[in-house]
N, C-alpha and C positions, 0 to 999 in steps of 0.2 A: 504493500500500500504506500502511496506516497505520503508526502504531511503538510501542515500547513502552519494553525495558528501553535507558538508557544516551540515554535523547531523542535518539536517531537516526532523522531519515526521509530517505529518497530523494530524491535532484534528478529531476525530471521532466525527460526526455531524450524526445527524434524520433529513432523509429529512421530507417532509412537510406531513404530515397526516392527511386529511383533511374527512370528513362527508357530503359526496353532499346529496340533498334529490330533487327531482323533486317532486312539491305539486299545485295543483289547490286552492289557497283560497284567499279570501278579503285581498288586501294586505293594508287596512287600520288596519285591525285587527292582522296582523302578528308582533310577538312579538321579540324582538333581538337588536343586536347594530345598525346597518344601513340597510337600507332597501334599495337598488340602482334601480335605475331607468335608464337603456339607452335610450339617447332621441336624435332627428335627430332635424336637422335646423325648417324643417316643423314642429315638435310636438309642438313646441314653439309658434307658432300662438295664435292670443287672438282676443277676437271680440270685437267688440265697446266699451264691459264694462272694457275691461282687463281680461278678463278671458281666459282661457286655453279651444278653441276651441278641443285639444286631450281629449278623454275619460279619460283616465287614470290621467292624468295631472290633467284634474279639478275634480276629485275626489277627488283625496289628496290634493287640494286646498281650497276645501270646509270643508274639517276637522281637516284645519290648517287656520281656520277661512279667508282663501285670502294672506296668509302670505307667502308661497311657491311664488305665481306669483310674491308678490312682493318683496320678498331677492332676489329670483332666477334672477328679474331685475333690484333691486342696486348692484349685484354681476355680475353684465355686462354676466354671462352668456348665451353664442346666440345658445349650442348645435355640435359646432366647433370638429371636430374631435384633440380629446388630450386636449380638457376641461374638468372640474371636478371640483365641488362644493360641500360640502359637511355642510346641515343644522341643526339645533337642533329648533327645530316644536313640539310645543305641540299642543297635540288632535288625535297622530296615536299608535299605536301598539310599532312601534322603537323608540328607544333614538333618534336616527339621520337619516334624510333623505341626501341621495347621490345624484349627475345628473351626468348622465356619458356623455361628449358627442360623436354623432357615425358620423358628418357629415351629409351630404345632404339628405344618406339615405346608408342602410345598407341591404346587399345582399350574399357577401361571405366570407366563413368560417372564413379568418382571420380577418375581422374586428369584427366579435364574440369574436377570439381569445383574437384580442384587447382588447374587451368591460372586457373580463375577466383580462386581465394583469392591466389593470387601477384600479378594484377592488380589486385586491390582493394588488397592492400600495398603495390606500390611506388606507386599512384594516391594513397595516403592522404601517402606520405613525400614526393611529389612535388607535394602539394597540386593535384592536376589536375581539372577539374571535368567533361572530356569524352573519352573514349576509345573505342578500337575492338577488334575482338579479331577474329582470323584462325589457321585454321593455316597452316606451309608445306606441309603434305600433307594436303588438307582431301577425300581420297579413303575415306571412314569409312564405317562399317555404317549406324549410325542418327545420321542428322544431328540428329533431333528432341530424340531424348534428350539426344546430347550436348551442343546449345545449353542445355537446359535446365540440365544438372549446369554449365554452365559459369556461366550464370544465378547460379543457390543459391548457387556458391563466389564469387558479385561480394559477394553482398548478405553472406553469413555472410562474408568478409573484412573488411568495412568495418564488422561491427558488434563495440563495442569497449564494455563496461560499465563504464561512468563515475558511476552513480548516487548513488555512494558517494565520492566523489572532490572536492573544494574548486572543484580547477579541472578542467577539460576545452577539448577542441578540440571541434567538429563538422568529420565529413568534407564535404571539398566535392565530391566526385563526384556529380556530376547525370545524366549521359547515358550510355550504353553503347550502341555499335554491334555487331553479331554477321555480322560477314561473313564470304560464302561457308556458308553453312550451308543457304540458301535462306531462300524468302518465304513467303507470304500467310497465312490463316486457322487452321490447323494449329499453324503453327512458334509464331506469336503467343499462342496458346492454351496451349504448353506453356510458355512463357515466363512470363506470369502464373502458369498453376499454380505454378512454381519460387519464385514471390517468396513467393505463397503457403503454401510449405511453408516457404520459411526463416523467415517472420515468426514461424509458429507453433514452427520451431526455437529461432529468442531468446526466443520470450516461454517456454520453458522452461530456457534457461540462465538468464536473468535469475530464475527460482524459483530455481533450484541457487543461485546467487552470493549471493542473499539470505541474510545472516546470521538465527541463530537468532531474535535479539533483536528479528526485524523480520517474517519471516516463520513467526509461531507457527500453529499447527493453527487458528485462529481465523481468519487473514489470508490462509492456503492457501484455506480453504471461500470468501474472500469474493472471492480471485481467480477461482475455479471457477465462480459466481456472475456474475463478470461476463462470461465467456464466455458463458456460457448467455445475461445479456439482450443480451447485443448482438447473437448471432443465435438472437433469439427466433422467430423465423419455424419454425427447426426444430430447436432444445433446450429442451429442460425441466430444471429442476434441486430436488433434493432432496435438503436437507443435513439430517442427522439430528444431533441433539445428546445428550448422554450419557442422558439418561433413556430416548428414544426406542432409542436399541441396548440399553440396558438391555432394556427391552421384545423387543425382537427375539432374548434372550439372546444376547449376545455378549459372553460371558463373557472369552474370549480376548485380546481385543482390549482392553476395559476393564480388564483387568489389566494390560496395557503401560503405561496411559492412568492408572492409578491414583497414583503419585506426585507427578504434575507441575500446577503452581500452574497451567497452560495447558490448556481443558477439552481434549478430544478432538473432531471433529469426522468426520462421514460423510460424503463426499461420493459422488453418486449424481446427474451428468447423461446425460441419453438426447437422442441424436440422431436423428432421425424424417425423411427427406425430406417438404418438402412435399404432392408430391402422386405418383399413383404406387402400387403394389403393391412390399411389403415382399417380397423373397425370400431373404435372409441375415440373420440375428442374430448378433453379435460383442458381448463384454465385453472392455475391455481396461482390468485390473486394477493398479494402482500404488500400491508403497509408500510409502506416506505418514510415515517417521519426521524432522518438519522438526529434531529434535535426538536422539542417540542419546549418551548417557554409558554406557550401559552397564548399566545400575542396579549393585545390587550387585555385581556381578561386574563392576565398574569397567573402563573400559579404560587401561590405566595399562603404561606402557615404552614401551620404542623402537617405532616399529612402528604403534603404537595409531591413529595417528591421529583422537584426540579434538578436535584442535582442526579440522580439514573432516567433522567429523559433521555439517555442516548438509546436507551431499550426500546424506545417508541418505533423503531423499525425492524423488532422482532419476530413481527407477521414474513415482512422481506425478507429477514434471512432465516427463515423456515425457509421459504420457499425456492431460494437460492441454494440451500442446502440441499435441499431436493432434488433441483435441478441436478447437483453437480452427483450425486448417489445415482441418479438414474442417468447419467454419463458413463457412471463406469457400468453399471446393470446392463443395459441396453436392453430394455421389454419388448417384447413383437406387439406390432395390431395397433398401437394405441401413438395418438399427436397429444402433445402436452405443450400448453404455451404457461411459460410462468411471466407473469407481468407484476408489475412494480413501477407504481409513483413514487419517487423520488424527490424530497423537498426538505426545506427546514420550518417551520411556525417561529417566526421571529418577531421582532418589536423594529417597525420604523415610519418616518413618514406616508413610504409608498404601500404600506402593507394596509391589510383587510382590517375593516373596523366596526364594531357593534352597528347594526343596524343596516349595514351593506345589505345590497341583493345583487347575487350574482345568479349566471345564467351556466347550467351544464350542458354538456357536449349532445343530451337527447333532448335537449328547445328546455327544460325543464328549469323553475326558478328557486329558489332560496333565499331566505332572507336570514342574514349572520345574526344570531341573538347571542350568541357565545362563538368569540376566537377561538378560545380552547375544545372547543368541538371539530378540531380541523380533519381529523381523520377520516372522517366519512364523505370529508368532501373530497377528498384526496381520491377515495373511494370510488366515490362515485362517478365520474369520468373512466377510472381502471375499469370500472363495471360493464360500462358501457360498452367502451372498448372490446373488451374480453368477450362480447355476446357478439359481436360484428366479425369474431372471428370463426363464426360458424361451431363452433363447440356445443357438443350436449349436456356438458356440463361444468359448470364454476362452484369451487371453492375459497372464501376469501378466507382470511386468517388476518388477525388484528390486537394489539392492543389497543382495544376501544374505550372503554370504558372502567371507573373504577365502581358503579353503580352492579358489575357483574362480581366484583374481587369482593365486596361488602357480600351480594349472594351465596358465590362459591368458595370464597376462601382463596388460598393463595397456590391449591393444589390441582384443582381442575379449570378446565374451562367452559364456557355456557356454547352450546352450540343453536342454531335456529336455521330451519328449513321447514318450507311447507310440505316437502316430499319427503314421505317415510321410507318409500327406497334407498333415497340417499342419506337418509340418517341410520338405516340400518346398518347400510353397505360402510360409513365413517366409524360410527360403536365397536361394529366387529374389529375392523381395524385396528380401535384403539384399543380395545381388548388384548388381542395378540400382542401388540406395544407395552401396554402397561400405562398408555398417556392417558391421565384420567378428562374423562367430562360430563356433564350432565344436559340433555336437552331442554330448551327452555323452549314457554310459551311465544308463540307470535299473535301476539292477540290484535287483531284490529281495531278493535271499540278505543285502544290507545290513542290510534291514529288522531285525533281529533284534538289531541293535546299538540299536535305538529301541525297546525292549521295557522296560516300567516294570515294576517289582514291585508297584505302589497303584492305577497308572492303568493305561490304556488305550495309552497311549506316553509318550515324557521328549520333551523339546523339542531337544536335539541329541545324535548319536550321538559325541560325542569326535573327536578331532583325524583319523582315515583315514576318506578317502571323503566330506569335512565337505559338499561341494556337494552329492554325489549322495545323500546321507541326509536333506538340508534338502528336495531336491526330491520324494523319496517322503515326507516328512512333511506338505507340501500337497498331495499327489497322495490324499491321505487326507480331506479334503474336499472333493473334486471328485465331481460324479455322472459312473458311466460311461456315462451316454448323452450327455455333452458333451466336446467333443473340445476338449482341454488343453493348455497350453505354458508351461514355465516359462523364463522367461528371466533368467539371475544375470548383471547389467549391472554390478557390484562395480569390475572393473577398468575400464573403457572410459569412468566416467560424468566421469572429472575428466581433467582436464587438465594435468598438474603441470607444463611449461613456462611455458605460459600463465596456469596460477592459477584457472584457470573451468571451469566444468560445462561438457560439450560438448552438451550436448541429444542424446544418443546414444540411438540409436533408433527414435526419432520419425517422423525419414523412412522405415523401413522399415515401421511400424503401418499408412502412408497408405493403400497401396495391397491390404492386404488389409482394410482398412475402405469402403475402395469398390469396387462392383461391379462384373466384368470385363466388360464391354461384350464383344457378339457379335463375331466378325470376322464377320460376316455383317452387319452395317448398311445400314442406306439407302444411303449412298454407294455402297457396294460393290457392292449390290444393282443399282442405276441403269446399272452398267457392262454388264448382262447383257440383252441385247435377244432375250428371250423372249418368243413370245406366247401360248404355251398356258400352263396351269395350273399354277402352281407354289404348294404351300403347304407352307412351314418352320416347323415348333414347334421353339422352339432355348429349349434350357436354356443354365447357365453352365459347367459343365464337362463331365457326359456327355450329349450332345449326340443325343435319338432324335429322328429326319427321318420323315416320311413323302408321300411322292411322288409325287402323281397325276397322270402325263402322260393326257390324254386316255382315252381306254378303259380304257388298260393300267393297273396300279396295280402297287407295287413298293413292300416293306416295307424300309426302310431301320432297323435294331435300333442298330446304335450306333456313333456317329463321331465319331471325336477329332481334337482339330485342336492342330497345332504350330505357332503362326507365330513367324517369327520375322522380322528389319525386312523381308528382301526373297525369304523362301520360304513358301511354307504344302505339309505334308506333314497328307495327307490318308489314314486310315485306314480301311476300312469293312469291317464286318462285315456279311452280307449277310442275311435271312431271313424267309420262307422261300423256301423253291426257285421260283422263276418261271417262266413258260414263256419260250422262247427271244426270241420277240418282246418281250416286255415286257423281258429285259436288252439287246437290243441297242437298242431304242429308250433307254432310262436311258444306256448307255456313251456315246451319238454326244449325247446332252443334256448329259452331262458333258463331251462335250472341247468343245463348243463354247461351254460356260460357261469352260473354264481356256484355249482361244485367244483370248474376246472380252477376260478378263482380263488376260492379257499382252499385247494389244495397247493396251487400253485404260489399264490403270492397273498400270506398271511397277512401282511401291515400294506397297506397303500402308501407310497411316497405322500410324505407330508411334504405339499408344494404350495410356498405364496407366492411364488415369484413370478 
């Protein structure tokens, strides 16, 4: 990044480079610095003699002559979710045995995540360069996923933003082992994808952490820029500078952008798979305010938090972060345009002041009752935009509002869409992620509180309802034949223990920007030793078959499929009515497809990619 005000720039830092391996072996025998073990309340059980009723436990207790059971309980350790112990045991493979703990028991994604951010921490304070990771009840749903999340929590533990810092350490962690989780070209595969999502997670905290004076609207466009050429192969990018939205009228937005000595910038990258038939269009929308004063309507008292308004462009680098994860990814089927207004809300003569009415880019007006409601205006021209690019569907992501952070607190965020498909399709996501949010009302009857006497609306409706009014004020530039999601990321995006942006989000964008792969694949396909005729047209979510065994033909109308790591629930709707022959011919072709699959291939590839 270049610099500006106060000749501050950046130390160039290597993020974290790490050596995952997924291996099947004795981990009495596994050699390296710490050898971790995550263990639940239950794993810790002992039977009448003291001993470690878990397998795993009283293994490595037996070749630590009994010494495990008992440091591990003069070290009051009980297995407590955010304990951690770490022993030096002779008679194993490692220098040092670790106990992670996972609580009562451990189920989704992110407390893997966890399991892994606790390992990169004591790894970093223990200066260690090679470690292993295990549970002691490594009897789980989906092994795939959760090496992965355990994966993302090694790399997001160990990366610590120093850029700005005189002195720093580099972590010395090199290697990661992941046993017991199993092997070969699957597990391997979701492994990289995980580094790959965290890298593109830092490289959006490190936007958030960038002070104002370093990352101006100028220096955001030129990062955006450099995603795009480095995988030029399948981004394009197009940054519009103030004359050119002039042109576009966005009035809205250039009105945020009017005060500040720092021009405005547009940014506008499309992702394209190389090669391949497009069959989803996605915008994922981010606000761009890399400094928010407030304008006039200053933000000033307790509370204000004007001095981390550089976070106010948190939504942007979600979605830059995205961007640059699904660079290295590269999903089939699917164009993804990420877009970003880029400005500063400042104090000056030529800037926007109570009582304005400005005009946006779809003829619509506004009248300014609060500066400090700039985001939505920023918004609302991206919105615009973003629907003219032919897309079925927009997500924006924002810190909007602190009317949602008084709601939800400082852990999730409020989400709002009229369509339950797409807030199905987001939850699940953020499920698998671990990002937490809750759906909030969009209530109309609000509206009426957004009613100008000059304009067409005022830009916020007063202190009741402040989320759910900000989201029907961009639900006002959206066309309803594109399905919409407002996401107010306000509380979730910082971290105030820690001091950093958490990249919050990001991971949950990935996978509805890439396309849901069939359960029906070639692999799966290969299990089924048929030899008459079988031809599948498989969409991506309603799924119409048509069937032609031999003679008989059978219209298959519409079939849904539920997989989940080790079921698939198979729905069919049937039509029209067949003759007798041609459905008993279909039923005995179906069960000898679902025997040849359970004999052949017990677990389904757990696949998001």
């Amino acid at each position: 990044m270049t610099h500006n005000l106060g000749l501050t720039k950046p130390n160039s830092t290597e993020l974290p480079k790490i050596s995952f391996a997924a291996k099947e072996i004795d981990v009495t025998e596994w050699k390296g610095d710490i050898l971790f073990v995550g263990v639940t309340e239950k794993d810790l059980a002992k039977d009448d003699h003291s001993k470690f009723e878990n397998p795993i436990l009283n293994k490595l207790d037996a070749h630590t002559s009994g010494l495990l059971a008992l440091v591990s309980s003069e070290e009051d350790f009980t297995g407590k979710p955010g304990q951690s112990t770490v022993l030096r045991l002779s008679g194993l493979g490692s220098k040092r045995i670790g106990l992670i703990g996972l609580g009562k028991s451990v189920s989704f994604p992110a407390a893997f995540q966890s399991l892994g951010e606790a390992v990169a921490t004591v790894s970093k304070a223990s200066q260690s360069s090679s470690v292993a990771i295990l549970l002691a009840s490594p009897e789980i749903e989906s092994k795939l996923t959760s090496a992965s999340a355990i994966a993302s929590g090694v790399v997001l533990g160990l990366f610590e933003d120093v850029r700005y810092r005189s002195e720093s350490k580099k972590p010395s962690l090199k290697s990661v082992d992941i046993i017991g989780f199993g092997t070969g070209p699957e597990l391997e595969k979701k492994l990289k994808y995980a580094e790959d999502v965290s890298y593109g997670v830092i490289f959006g905290r490190e936007l958030i952490n960038s002070p104002a004076n370093v990352l101006t609207p100028a220096v955001l466009a030129e990062e955006a820029a450099k995603v795009a050429s480095t995988y030029s192969d399948v981004f394009t990018a197009n940054i519009l500078n103030e004359e050119q939205c002039r042109e576009l009228k966005m009035g809205s937005y250039l009105a945020v952008a009017a005060a500040s000595a720092n021009p405005p910038f547009f940014i506008h990258l499309v992702y394209k798979p190389s090669s391949g038939s497009v069959t989803k269009k996605l915008a994922l929308v981010g606000k761009g305010l890399t400094f928010d004063s407030g304008g006039y309507n200053i933000k000033t008292g307790p509370g204000c938090s004007i001095e981390l308004m550089k976070f106010d462009m948190g939504g942007s680098a979600a979605v830059l972060g995205a961007a640059k994860a699904i660079g290295e990814i590269k999903p089939p089927g699917v164009e993804v345009h990420f877009i970003v207004a880029a400005c500063e809300n400042m104090i000056s003569g030529t800037g926007m002041r109570p009582g304005d009415v400005i005009t946006a880019s779809n003829g619509k007006t506004i009248e300014v009752n609060n500066t400090d409601a700039e985001g939505r205006l920023t918004l609302a021209d991206a919105l615009v935009y973003a629907c003219n690019q032919g897309v079925d569907k927009i997500v924006d992501l924002a810190t909007l509002t602190g009317a949602c952070v008084i709601a939800l607190g400082t852990s999730m965020a409020g989400i709002y869409t009229p369509s339950d498909e797409l807030a199905k399709e987001v939850i699940a996501a953020s499920e698998k992620s671990g990002e937490k949010l809750w759906r909030m009302p969009l209530e109309e009857s609000y509206w009426e509180m957004m009613k100008s006497g000059v304009a067409d609306m005022v830009n916020t409706g007063g202190r009741a309802g402040g989320s759910i009014t900000a989201a029907l004020f961009l639900k006002q530039f959206v066309s309803e034949k594109v399905q919409w999601m407002h996401i107010d990321m306000a509380g979730p995006v910082w971290n105030e223990k820690k001091k950093s942006g958490t990249g919050y989000k990001m991971q949950s964008m990935l996978p509805m920007a890439s396309e849901t792969r069939s359960l029906f694949n070639a692999h799966f396909l290969h299990q089924f030793p048929i030899k008459m005729p079988l031809i599948l047209d498989l969409d991506i979510t309603s799924l119409g078959i048509r069937i032609g065994l031999g003679a008989c033909s059978l219209q298959v109308s519409l079939i849904t499929i539920f997989m989940y790591s080790r079921s698939l629930y198979i729905t069919l709707l049937l039509s029209p009515i067949c003759s007798l022959i041609s459905i008993c011919t279909f039923f005995i072709t179906l069960g000898c497809l679902a025997i040849s699959a359970i004999a052949e291939s017990q677990v389904v590839p757990d696949n998001h990619i």
